[in-house]
MOPAC internal coordinates of N, CA, C and O (Angstrom, degrees):
PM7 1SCF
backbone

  N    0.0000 0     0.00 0     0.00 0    0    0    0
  C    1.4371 1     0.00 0     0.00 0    1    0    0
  C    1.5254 1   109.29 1     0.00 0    2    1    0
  O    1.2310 1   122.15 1   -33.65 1    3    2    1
  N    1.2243 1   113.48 1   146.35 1    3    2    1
  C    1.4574 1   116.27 1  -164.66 1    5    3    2
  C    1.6007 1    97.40 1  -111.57 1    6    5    3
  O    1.2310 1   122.70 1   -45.92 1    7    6    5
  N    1.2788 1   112.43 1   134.08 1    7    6    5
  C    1.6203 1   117.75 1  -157.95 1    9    7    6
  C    1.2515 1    92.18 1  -141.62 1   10    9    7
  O    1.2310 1   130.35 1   -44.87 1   11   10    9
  N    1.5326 1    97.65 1   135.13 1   11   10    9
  C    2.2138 1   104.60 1  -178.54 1   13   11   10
  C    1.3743 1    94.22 1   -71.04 1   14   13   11
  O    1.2310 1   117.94 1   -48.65 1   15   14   13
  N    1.3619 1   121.53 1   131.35 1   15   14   13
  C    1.3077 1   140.00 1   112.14 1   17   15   14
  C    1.8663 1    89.63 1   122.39 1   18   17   15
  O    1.2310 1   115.20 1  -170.08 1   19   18   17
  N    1.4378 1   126.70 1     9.92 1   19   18   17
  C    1.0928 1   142.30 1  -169.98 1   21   19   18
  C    1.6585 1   108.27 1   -91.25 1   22   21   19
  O    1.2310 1   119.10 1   -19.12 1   23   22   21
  N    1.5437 1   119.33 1   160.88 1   23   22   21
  C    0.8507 1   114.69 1  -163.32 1   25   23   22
  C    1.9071 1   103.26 1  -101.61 1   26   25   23
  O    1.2310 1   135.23 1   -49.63 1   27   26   25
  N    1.6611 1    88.13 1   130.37 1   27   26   25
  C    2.0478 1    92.31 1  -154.62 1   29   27   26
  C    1.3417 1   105.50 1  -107.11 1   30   29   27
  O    1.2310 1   120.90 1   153.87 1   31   30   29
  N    1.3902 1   115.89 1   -26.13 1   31   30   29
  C    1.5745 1   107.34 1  -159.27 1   33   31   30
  C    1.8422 1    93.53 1  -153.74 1   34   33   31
  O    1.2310 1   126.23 1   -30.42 1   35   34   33
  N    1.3531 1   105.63 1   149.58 1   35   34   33
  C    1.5695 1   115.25 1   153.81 1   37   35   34
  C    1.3691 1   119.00 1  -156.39 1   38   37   35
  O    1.2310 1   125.60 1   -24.14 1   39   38   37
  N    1.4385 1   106.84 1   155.86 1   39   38   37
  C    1.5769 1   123.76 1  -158.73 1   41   39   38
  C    1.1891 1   108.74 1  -129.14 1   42   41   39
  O    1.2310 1   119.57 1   -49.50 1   43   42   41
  N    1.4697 1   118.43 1   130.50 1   43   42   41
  C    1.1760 1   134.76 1   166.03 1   45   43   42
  C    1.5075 1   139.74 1   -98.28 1   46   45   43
  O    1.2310 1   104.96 1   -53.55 1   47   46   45
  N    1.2690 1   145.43 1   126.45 1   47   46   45
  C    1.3021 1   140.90 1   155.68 1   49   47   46
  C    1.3204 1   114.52 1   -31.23 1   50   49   47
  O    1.2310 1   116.50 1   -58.72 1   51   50   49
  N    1.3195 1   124.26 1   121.28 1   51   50   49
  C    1.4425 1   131.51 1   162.87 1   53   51   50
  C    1.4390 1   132.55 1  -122.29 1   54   53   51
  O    1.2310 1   106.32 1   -93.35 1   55   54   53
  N    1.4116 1   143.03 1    86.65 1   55   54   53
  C    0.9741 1   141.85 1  -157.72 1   57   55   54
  C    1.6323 1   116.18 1   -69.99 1   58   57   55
  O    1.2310 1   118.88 1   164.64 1   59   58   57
  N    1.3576 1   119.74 1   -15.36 1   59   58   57
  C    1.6448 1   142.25 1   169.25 1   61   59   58
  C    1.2462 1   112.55 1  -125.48 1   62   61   59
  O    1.2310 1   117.43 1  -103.84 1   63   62   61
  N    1.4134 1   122.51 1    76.16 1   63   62   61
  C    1.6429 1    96.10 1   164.13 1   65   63   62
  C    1.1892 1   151.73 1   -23.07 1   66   65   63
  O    1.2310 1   133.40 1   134.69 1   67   66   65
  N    1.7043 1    91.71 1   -45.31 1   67   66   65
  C    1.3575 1   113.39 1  -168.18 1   69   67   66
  C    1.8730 1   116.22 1   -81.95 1   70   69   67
  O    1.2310 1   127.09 1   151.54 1   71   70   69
  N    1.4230 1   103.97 1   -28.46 1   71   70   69
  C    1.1074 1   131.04 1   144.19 1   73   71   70
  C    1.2374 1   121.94 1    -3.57 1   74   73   71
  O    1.2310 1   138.39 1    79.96 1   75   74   73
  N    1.7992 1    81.96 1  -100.04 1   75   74   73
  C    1.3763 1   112.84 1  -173.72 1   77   75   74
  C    2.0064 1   114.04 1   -48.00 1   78   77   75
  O    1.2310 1   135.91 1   133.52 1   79   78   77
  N    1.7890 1    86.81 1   -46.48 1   79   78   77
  C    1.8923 1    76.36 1  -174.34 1   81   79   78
  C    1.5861 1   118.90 1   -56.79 1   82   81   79
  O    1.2310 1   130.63 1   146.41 1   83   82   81
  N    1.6352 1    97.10 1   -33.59 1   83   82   81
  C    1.9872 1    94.49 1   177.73 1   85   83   82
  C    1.2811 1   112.40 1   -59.28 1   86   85   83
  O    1.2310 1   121.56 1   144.33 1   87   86   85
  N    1.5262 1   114.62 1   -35.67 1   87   86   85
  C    1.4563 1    86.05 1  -177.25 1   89   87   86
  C    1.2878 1   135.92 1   -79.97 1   90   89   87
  O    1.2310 1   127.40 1   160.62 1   91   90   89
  N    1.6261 1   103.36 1   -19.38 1   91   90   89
  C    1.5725 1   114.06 1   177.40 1   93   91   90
  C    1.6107 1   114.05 1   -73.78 1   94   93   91
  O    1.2310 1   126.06 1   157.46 1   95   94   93
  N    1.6142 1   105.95 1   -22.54 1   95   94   93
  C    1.5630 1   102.19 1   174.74 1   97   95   94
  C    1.7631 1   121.88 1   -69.88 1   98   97   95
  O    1.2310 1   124.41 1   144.88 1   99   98   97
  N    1.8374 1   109.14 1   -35.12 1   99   98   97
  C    1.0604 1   142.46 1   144.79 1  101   99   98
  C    1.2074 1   104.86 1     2.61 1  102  101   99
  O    1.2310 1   133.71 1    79.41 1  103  102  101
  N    2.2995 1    91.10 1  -100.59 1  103  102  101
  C    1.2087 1   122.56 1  -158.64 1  105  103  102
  C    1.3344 1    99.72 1   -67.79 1  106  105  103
  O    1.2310 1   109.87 1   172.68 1  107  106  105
  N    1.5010 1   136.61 1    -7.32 1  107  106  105
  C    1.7927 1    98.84 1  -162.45 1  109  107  106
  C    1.8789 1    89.85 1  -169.88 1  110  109  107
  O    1.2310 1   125.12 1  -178.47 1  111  110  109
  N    1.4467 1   107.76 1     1.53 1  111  110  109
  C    1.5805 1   103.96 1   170.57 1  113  111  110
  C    1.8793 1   107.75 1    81.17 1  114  113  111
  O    1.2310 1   123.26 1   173.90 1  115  114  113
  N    1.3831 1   111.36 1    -6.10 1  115  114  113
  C    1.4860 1   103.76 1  -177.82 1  117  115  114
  C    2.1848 1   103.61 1   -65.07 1  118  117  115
  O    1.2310 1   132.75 1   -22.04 1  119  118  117
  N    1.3509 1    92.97 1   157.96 1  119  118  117
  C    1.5686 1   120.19 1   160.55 1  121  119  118
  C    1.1862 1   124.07 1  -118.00 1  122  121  119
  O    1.2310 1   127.48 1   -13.88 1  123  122  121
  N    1.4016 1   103.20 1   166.12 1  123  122  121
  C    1.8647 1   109.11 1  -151.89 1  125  123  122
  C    1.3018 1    79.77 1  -138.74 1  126  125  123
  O    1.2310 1   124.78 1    -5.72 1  127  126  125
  N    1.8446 1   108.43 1   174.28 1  127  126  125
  C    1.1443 1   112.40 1  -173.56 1  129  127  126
  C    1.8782 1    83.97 1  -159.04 1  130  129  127
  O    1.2310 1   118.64 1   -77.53 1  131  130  129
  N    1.4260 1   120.21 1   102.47 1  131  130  129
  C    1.4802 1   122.71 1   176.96 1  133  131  130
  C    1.2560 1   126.61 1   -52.21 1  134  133  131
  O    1.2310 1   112.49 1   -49.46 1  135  134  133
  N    1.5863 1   131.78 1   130.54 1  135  134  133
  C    1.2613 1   123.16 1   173.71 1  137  135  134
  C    1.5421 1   101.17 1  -113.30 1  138  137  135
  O    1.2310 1   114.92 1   -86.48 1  139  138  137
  N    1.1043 1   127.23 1    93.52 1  139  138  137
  C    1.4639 1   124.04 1  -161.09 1  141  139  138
  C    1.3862 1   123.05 1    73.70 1  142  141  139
  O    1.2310 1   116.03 1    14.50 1  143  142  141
  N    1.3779 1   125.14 1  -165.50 1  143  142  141
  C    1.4879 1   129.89 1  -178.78 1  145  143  142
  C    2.3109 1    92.79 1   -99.27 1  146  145  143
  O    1.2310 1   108.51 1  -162.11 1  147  146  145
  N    0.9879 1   139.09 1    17.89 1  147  146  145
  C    1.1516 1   122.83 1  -156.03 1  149  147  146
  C    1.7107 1    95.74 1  -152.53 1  150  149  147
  O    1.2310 1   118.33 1   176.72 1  151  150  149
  N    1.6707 1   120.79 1    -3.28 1  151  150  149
  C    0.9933 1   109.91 1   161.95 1  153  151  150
  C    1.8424 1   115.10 1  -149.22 1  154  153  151
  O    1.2310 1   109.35 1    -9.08 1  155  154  153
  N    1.5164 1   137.56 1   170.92 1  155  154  153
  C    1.1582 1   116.96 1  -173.41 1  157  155  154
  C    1.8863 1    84.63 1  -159.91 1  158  157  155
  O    1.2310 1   113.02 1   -42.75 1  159  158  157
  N    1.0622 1   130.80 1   137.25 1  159  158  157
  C    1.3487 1   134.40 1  -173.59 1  161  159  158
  C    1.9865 1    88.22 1  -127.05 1  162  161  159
  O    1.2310 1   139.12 1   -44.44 1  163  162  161
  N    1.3679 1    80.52 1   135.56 1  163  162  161
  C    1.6150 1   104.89 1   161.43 1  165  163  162
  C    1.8586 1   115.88 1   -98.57 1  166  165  163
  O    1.2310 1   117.95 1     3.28 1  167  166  165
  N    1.1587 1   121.51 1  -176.72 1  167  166  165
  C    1.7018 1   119.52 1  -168.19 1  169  167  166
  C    1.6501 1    84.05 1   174.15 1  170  169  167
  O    1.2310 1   136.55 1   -41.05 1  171  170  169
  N    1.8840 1    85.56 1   138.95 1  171  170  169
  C    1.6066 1   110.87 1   166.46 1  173  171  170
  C    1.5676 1    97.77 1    65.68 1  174  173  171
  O    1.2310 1   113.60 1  -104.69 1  175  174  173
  N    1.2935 1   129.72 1    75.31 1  175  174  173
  C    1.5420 1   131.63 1   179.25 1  177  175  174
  C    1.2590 1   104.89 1  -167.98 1  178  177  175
  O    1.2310 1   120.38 1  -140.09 1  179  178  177
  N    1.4677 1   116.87 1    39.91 1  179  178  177
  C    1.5211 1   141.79 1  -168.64 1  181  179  178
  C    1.0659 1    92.96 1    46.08 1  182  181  179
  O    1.2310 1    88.91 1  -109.37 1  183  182  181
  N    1.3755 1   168.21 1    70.63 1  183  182  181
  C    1.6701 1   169.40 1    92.53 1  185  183  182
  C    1.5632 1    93.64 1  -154.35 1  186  185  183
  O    1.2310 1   132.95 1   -43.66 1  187  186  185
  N    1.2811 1    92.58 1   136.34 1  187  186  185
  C    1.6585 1   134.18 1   174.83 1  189  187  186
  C    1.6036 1    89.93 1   -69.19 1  190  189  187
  O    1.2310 1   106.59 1   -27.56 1  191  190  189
  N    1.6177 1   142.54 1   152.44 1  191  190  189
  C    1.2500 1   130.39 1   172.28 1  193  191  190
  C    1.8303 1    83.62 1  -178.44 1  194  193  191
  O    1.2310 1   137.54 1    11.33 1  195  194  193
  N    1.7498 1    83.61 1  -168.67 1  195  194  193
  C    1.5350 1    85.61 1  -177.67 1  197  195  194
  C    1.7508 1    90.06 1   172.18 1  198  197  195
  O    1.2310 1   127.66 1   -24.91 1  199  198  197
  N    1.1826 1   102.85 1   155.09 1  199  198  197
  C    1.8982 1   132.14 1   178.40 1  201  199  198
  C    1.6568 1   119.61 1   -91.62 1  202  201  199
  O    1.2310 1   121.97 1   -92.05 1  203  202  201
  N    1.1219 1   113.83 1    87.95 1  203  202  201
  C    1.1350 1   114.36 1   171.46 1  205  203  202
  C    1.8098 1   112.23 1   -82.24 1  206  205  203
  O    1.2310 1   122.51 1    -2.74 1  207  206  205
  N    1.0947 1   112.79 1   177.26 1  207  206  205
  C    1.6054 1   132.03 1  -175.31 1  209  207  206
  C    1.7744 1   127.13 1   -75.93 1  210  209  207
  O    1.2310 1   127.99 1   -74.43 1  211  210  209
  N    0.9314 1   102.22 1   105.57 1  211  210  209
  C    2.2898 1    87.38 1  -165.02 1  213  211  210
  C    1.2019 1   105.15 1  -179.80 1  214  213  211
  O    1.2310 1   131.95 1   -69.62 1  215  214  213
  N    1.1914 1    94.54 1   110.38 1  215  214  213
  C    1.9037 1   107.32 1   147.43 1  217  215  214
  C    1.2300 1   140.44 1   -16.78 1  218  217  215
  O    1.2310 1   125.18 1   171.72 1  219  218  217
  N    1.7752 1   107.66 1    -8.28 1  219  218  217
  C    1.6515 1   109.27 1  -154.53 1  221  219  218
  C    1.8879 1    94.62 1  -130.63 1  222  221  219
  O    1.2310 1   123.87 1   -22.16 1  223  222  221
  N    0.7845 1   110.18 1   157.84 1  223  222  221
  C    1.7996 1   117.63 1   171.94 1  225  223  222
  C    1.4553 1   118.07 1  -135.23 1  226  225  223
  O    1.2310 1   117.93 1    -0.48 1  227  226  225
  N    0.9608 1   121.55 1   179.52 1  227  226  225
  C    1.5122 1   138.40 1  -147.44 1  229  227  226
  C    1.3384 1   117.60 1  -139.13 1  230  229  227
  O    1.2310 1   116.09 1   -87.00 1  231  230  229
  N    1.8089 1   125.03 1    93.00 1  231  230  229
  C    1.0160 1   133.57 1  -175.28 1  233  231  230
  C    1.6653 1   114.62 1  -138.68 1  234  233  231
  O    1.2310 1   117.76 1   -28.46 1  235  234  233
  N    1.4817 1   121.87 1   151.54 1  235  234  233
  C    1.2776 1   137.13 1  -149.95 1  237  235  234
  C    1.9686 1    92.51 1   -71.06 1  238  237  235
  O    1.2310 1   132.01 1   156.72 1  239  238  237
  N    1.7689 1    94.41 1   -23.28 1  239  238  237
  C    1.4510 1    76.54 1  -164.61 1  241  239  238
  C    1.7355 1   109.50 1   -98.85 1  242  241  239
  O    1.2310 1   131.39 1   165.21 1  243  242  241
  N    0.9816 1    95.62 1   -14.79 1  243  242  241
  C    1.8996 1    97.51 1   152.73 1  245  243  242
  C    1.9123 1   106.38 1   -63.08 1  246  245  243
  O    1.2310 1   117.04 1   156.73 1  247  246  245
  N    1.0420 1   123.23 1   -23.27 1  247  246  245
  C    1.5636 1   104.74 1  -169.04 1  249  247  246
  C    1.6592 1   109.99 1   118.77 1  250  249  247
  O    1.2310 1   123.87 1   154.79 1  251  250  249
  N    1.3638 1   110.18 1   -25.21 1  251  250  249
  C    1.7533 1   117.83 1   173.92 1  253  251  250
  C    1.5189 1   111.22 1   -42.00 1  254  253  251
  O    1.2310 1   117.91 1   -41.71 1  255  254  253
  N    1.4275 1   121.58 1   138.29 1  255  254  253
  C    1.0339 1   156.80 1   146.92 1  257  255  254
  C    2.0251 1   101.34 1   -23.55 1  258  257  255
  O    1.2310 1   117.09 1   -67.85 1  259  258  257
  N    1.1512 1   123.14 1   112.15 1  259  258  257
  C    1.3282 1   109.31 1   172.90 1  261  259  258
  C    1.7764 1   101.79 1  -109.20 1  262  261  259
  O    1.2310 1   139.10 1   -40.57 1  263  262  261
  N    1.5812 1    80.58 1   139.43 1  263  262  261
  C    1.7366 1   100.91 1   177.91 1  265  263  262
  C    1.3536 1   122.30 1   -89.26 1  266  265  263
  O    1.2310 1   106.45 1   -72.50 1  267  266  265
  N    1.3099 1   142.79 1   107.50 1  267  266  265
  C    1.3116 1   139.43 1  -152.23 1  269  267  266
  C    1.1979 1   118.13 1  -104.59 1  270  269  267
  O    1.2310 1   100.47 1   -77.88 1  271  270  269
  N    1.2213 1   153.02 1   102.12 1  271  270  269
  C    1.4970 1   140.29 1  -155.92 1  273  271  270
  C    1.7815 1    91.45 1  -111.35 1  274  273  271
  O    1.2310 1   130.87 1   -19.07 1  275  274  273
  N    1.3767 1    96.64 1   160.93 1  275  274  273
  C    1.9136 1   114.58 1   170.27 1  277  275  274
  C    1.4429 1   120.96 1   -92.52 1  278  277  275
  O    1.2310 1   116.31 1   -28.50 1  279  278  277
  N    1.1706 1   124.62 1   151.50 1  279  278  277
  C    1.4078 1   120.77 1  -179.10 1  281  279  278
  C    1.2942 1   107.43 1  -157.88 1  282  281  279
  O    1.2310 1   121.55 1   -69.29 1  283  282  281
  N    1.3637 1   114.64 1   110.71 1  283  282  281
  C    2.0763 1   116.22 1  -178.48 1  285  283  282
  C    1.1726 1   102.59 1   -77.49 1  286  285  283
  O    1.2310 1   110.15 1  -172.88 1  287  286  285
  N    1.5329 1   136.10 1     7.12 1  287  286  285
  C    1.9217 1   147.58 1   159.70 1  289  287  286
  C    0.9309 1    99.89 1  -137.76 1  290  289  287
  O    1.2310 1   116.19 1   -77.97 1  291  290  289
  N    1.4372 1   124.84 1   102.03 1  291  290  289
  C    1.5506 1   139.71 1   179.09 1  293  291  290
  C    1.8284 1    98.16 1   -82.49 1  294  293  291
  O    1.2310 1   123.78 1   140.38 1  295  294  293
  N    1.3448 1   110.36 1   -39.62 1  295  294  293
  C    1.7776 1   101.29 1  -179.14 1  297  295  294
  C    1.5079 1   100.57 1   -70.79 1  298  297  295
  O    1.2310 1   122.20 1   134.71 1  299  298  297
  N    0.8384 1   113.39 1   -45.29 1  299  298  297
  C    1.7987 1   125.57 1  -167.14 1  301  299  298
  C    1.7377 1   101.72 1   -39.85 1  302  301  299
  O    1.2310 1   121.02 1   116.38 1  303  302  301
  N    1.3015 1   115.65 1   -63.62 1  303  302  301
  C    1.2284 1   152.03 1   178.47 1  305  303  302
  C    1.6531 1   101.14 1   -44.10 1  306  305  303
  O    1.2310 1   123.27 1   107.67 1  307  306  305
  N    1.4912 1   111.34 1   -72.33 1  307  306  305
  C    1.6808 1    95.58 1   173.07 1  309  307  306
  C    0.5453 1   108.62 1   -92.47 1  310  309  307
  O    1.2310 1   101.00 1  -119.40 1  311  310  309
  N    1.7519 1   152.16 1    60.60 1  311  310  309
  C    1.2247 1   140.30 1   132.99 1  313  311  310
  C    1.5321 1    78.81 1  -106.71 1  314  313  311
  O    1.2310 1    93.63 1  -164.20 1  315  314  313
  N    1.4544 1   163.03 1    15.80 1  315  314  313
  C    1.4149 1   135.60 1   154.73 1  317  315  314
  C    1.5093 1   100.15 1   -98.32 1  318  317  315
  O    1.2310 1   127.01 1   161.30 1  319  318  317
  N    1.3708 1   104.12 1   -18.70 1  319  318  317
  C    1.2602 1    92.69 1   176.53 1  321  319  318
  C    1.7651 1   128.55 1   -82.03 1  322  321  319
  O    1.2310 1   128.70 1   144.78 1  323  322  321
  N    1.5145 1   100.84 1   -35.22 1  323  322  321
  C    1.4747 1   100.82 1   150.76 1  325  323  322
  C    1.4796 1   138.17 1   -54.74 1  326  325  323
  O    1.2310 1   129.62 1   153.46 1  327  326  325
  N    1.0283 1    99.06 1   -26.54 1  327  326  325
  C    2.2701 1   128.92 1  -173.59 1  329  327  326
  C    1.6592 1    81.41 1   -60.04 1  330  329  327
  O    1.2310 1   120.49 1   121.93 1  331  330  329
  N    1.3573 1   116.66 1   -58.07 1  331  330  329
  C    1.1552 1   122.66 1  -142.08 1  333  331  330
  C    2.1221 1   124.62 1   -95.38 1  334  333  331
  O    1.2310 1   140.48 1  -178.15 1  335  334  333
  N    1.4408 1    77.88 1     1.85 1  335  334  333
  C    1.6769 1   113.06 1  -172.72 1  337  335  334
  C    1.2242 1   130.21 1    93.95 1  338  337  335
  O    1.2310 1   120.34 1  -166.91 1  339  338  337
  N    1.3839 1   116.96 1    13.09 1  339  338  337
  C    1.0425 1   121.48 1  -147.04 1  341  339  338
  C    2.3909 1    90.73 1   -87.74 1  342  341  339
  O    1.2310 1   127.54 1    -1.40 1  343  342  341
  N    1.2401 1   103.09 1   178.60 1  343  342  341
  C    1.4956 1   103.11 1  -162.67 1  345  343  342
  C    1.5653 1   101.09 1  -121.85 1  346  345  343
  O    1.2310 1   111.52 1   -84.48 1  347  346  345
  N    1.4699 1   133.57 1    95.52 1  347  346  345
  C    1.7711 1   122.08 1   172.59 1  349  347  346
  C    1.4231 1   104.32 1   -64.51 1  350  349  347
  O    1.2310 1   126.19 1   -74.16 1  351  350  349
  N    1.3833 1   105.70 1   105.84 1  351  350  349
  C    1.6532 1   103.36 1   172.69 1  353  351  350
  C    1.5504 1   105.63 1   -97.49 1  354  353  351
  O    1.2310 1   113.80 1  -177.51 1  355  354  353
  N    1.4728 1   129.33 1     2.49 1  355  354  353
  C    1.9247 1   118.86 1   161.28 1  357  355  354
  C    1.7097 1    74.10 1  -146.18 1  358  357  355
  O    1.2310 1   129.55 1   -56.00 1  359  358  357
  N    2.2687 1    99.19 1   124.00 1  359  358  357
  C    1.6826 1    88.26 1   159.63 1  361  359  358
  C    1.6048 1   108.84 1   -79.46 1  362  361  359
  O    1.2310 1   127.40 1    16.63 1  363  362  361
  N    1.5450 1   103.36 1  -163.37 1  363  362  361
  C    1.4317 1   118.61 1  -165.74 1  365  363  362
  C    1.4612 1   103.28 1   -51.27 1  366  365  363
  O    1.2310 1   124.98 1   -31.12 1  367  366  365
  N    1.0918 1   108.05 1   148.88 1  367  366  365
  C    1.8018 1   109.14 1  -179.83 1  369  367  366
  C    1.9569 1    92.55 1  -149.45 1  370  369  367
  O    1.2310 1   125.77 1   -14.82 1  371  370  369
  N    1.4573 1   106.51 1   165.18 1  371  370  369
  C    1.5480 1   104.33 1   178.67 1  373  371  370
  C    1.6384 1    87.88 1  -107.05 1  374  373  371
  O    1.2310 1   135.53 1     8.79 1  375  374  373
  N    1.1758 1    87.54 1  -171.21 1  375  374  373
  C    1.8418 1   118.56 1  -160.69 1  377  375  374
  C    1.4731 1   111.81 1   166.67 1  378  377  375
  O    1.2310 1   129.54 1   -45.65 1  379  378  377
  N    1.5053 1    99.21 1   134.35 1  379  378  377
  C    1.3995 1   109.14 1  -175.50 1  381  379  378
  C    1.7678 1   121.87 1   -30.79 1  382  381  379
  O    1.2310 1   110.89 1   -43.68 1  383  382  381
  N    1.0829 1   134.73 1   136.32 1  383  382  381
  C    1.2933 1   115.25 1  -157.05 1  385  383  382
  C    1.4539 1   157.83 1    59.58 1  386  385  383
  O    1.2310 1   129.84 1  -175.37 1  387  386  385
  N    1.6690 1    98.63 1     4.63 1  387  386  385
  C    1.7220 1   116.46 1   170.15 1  389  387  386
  C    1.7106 1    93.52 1   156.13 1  390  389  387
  O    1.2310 1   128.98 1    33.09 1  391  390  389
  N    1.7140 1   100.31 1  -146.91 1  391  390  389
  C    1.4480 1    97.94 1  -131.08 1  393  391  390
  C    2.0516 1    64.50 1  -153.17 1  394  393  391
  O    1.2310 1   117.45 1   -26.42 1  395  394  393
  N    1.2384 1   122.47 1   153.58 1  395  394  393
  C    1.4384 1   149.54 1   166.81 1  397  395  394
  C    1.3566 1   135.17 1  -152.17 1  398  397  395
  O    1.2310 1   122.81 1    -5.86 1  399  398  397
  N    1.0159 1   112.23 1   174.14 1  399  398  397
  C    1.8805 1   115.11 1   166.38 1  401  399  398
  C    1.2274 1   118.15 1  -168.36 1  402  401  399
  O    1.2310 1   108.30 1   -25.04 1  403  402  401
  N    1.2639 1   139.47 1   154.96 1  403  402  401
  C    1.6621 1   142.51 1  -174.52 1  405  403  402
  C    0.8749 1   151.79 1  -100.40 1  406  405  403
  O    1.2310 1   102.38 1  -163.70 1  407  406  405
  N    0.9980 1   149.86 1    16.30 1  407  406  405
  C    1.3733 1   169.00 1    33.57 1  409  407  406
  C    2.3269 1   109.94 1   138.54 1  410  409  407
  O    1.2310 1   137.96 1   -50.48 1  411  410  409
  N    1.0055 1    82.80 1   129.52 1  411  410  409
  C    1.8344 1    88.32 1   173.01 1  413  411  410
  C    1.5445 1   110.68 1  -115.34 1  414  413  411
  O    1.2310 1   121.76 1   -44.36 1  415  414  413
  N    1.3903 1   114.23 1   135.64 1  415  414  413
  C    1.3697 1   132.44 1   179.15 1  417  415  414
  C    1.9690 1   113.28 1   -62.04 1  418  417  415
  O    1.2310 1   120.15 1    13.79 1  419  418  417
  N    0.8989 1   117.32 1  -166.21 1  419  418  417
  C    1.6322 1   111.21 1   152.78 1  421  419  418
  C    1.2979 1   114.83 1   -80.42 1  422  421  419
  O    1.2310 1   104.61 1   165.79 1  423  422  421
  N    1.0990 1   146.03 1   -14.21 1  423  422  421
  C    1.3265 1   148.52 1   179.97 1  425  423  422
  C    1.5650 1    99.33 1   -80.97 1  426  425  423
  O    1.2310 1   113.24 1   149.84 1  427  426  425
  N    0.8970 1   130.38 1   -30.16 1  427  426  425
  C    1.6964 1   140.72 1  -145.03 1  429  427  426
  C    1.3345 1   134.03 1    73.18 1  430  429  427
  O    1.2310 1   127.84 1  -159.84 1  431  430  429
  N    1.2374 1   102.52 1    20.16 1  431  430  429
  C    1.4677 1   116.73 1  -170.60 1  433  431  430
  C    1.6146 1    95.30 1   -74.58 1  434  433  431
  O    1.2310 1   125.37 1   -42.03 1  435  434  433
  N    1.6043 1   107.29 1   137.97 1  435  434  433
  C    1.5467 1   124.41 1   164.61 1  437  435  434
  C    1.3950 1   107.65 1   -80.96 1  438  437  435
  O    1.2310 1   124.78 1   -40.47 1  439  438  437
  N    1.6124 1   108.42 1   139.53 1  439  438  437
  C    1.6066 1   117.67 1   168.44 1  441  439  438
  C    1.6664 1    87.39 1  -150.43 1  442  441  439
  O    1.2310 1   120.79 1   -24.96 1  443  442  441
  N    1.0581 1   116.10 1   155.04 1  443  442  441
  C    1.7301 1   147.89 1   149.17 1  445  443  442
  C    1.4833 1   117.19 1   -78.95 1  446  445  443
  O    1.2310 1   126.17 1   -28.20 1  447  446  445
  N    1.0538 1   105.74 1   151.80 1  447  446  445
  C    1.9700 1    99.14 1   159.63 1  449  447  446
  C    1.5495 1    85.97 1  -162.79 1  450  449  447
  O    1.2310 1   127.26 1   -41.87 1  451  450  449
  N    1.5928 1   103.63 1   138.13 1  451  450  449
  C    2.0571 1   112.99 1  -171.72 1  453  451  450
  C    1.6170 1    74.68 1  -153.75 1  454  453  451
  O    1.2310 1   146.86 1   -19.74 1  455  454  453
  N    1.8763 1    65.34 1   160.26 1  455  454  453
  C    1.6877 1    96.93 1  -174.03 1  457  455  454
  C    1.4386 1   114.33 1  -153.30 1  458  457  455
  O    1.2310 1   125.56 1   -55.41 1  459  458  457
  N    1.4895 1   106.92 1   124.59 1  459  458  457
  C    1.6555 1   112.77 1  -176.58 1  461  459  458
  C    1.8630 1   111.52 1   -58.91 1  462  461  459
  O    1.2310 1   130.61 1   170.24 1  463  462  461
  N    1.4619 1    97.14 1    -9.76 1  463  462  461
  C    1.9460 1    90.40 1   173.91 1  465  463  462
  C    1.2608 1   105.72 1   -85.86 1  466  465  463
  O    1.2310 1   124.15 1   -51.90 1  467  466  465
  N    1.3416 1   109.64 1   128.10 1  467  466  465
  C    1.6959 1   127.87 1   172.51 1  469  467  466
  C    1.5425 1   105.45 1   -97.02 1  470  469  467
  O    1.2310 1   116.16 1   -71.09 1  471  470  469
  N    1.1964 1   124.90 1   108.91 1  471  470  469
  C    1.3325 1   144.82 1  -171.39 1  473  471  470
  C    1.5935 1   107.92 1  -113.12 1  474  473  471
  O    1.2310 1   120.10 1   180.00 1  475  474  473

């Protein structure tokens, strides 16, 4: 649903397109839909977003924006995400309110995924 002044869309650096879509289909079953060879948008993955083309990646310790996804099997989850190439750069650690870990794409892009189940 498209909501005034709400947050609608986000974009990522991708140094492999082609890459990038295996692993996200991989890690988590999403689909893409290509707009040329230089961009690929995902839909319905709690934010609408999409992979554009670039040399550059996206990490907490440059200052980047970190993207946090949910998971009711936080082990389950990085082991698809490892299956799938993906890189744990902090494993699971707790924190007030659940349990996470950090993870880089093939591009090197940083994401999180935490979960209020304590296992």
């Amino acid at each position: 649903m498209k909501e005034h002044e709400k947050i609608n869309y986000v974009e990522f650096p991708a140094i492999n397109i082609e890459a990038t879509k295996n692993f996200f289909t991989k890690s988590f079953g999403w689909s893409f839909i290509d707009y040329g060879p230089e961009y690929t948008a995902f839909s319905n993955e709690g934010i609408d977003g999409g992979f554009y083309q670039s040399n550059l990646s996206s990490s907490t310790e440059n200052g980047s924006t970190l993207i946090v996804l949910y998971s009711k099997h936080l082990e389950q989850t990085l082991a698809k995400i490892e299956g799938a190439g993906g890189t744990i750069i902090k494993p699971i650690f707790s924190f007030p309110g659940g349990r996470r870990f950090h993870f880089s794409d093939p591009n090197d892009n940083e994401y999180a995924v935490w979960s209020d189940v304590n296992i």
